[in-house]
C-alpha positions as CSV (number, residue, x, y, z in Angstrom):
1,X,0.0,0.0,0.0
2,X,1.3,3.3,-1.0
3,X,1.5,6.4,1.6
4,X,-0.2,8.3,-0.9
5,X,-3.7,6.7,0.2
6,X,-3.3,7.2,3.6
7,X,-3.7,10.7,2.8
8,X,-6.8,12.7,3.6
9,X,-8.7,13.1,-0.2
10,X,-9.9,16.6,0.6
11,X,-6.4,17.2,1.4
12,X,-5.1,15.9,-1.4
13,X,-7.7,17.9,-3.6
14,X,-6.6,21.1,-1.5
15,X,-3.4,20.5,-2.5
16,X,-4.0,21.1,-6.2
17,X,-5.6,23.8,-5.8
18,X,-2.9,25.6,-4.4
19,X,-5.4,26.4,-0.9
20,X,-4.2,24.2,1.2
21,X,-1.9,26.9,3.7
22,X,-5.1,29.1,3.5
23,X,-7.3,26.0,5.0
24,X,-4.6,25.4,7.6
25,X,-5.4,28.9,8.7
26,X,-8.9,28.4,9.1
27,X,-8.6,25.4,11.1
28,X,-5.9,26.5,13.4
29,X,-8.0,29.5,13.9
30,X,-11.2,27.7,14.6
31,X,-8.6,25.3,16.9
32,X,-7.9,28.5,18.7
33,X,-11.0,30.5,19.0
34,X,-13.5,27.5,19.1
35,X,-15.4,29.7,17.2
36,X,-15.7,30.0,13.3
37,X,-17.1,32.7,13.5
38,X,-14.1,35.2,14.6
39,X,-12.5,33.4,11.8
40,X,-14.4,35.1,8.7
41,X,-11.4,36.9,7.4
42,X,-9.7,33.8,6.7
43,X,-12.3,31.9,5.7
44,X,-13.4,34.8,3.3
45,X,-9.6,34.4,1.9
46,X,-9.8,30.7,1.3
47,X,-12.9,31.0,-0.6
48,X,-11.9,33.5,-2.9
49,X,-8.7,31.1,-3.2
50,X,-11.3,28.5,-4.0
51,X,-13.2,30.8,-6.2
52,X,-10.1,31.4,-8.2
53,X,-9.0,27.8,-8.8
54,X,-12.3,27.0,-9.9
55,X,-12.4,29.9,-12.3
56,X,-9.0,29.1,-13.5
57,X,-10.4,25.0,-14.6
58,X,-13.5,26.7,-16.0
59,X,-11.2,28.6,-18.2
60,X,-9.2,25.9,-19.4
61,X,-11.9,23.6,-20.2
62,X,-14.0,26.2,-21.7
63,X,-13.2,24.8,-25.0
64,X,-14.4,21.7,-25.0
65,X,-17.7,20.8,-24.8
């Protein structure tokens, strides 16, 4: 079995998208404040991360159909 699927899939999916450090935040702030809430600044910067990747696929596959 490879160490590869050990890994966490959402995690790995993160990882392409190039929004993984940005979900790190998130969660260590959520760790810290135990409350997601105080964490919107971060969260609003992952999802425009997010936003951006998915934009990006859109664009390159716009193309084909």
């Amino acid at each position: 079995m490879s160490a590869s699927t050990d890994q966490d899939p959402v995690e790995l999916m993160l990882k392409k998208t190039g929004c993984i450090e940005l979900h790190y935040k998130v969660q260590e702030c959520i760790a810290e404040t135990g409350d997601w809430r105080a964490c919107q600044e971060k969260v609003k910067e992952f999802r425009a991360c997010m936003q951006k990747y998915v934009e990006q696929q859109s664009q390159k596959y716009a193309h084909v159909k």
